[in-house]
C-alpha positions, 0 to 999 in steps of 0.5 A, a space after each residue: 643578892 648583889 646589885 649593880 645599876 645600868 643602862 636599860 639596853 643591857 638588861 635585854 642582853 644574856 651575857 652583859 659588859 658591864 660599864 666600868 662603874 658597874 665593873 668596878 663595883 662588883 670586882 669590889 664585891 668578889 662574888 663567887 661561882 654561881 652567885 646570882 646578881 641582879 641588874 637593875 635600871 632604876 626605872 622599874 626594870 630589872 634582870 637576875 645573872 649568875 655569876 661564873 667569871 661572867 655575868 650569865 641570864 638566869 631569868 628573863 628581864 622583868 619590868 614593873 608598870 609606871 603606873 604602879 608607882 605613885 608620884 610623890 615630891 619630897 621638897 625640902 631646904 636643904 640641911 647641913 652636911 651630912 644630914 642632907 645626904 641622909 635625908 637623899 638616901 632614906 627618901 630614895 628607899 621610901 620611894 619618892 618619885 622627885 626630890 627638889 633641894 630648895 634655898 630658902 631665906 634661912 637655909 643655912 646651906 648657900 649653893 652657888 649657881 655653878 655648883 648646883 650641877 655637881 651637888 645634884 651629880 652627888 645626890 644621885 650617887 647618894 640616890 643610887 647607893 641607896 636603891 642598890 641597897 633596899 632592893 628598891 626598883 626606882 630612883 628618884 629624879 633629883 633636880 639642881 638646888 632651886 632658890 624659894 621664889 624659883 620653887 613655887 610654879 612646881 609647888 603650884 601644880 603638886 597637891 602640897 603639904 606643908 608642915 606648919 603652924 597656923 592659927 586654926 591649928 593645922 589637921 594631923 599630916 595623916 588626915 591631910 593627906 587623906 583628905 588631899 587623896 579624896 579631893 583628888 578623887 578616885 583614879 587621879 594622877 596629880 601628884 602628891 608632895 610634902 614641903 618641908 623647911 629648914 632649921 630654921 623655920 620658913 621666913 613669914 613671906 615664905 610660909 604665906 606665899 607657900 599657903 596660899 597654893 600649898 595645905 598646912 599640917 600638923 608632924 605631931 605634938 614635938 618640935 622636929 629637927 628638919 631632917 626627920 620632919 622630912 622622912 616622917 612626912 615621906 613615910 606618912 604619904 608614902 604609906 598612905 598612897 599604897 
């Protein structure tokens, strides 16, 4: 089924204009008579039409709670090119609820402060395409690029994982993540993250300033590139969190 994303206020409406965004897109898709299109919000509501020239209600709209939807923070350096714009893409379909861009000391990626603005605008067309695509009900919130030092207030008010060495040897990122949900305690709403550096690695003040409000854990016994280490470490807590 085609997807197109709007406004909230026009899933209350039988028979939408769509935005010209929207518009275009489905001149795009060419859909034939009959054809259902789903219209969704990317806050957890959506509606189905038919098409018929126009866009005709063929269900009433329907809404999932916010509570069914868990938070979960993705922080993580941003990496070069396009390996940054997949990992924006594959956490939207995995659902996480924010991604936070960070610059830290060896983040080779430098965002001046005028252009984060326009970078996040890009991020969330990426978060967008995405959600059209995997059937997914939300987007996620995606803030301006932020530097190390700015990051850490957020951190602080997250239970944070932070894939890392240490010495003990950190718990696999799966029995960190349990034991995080039972320090939360039942029914608890604080929310959850991961924190994942750059190619190359934390600088040793970073990593010492992250543990002392984040918990260190293991991504596994290989050396992960740290686009991937990002969409494991989402798949982890995402699949345990539901």
């Amino acid at each position: 089924m085609h997807r197109l994303l709007v406004t909230t206020d026009l899933l209350g409406d039988a028979a939408p204009t769509l935005p010209a965004d929207a518009a275009r897109h489905l001149k795009v898709l060419r859909p034939k008579a009959g054809e259902p299109i789903e219209l969704f919000d990317g806050r957890g509501s959506w509606r189905v039409y038919a098409w018929d020239g126009g866009l005709r209600a063929a269900s009433p709209a329907c809404s999932l709670p916010a509570d069914s939807r868990p938070p979960l923070t993705l922080f993580a350096c941003i990496t070069k090119g396009s390996r940054w714009d997949w990992t924006v893409e594959k956490a939207t379909e995995l659902g996480v609820t924010r991604i936070v861009p960070v610059v830290s000391a060896r983040t080779i990626v430098r965002i001046p402060a005028g252009e984060r603005a326009a970078k996040r605008a890009r991020w969330m067309r990426i978060a967008e395409d995405a959600a059209r695509q995997s059937d997914a009900k939300w987007l996620p919130e995606i803030a301006e690029a932020v530097d190390f030092a700015d990051v850490l207030a957020l951190v602080a008010r997250t239970t944070c994982l932070v894939g890392a060495l240490t010495e003990p040897p950190p718990p696999p990122l799966a029995a960190a993540v349990a034991e995080a949900l039972r320090a939360n305690g039942p029914g608890a709403r604080r929310e959850l993250a991961v924190f994942v550096g750059p190619e190359g690695d934390f600088a040793p003040e970073e990593l010492a300033a992250l543990l002392k409000i984040a918990t260190p854990a293991s991504f596994g016994p290989t050396v992960l590139r740290a686009e991937t280490a990002a969409i494991f470490a989402v798949s982890v807590l995402s699949a345990l969190l539901r």
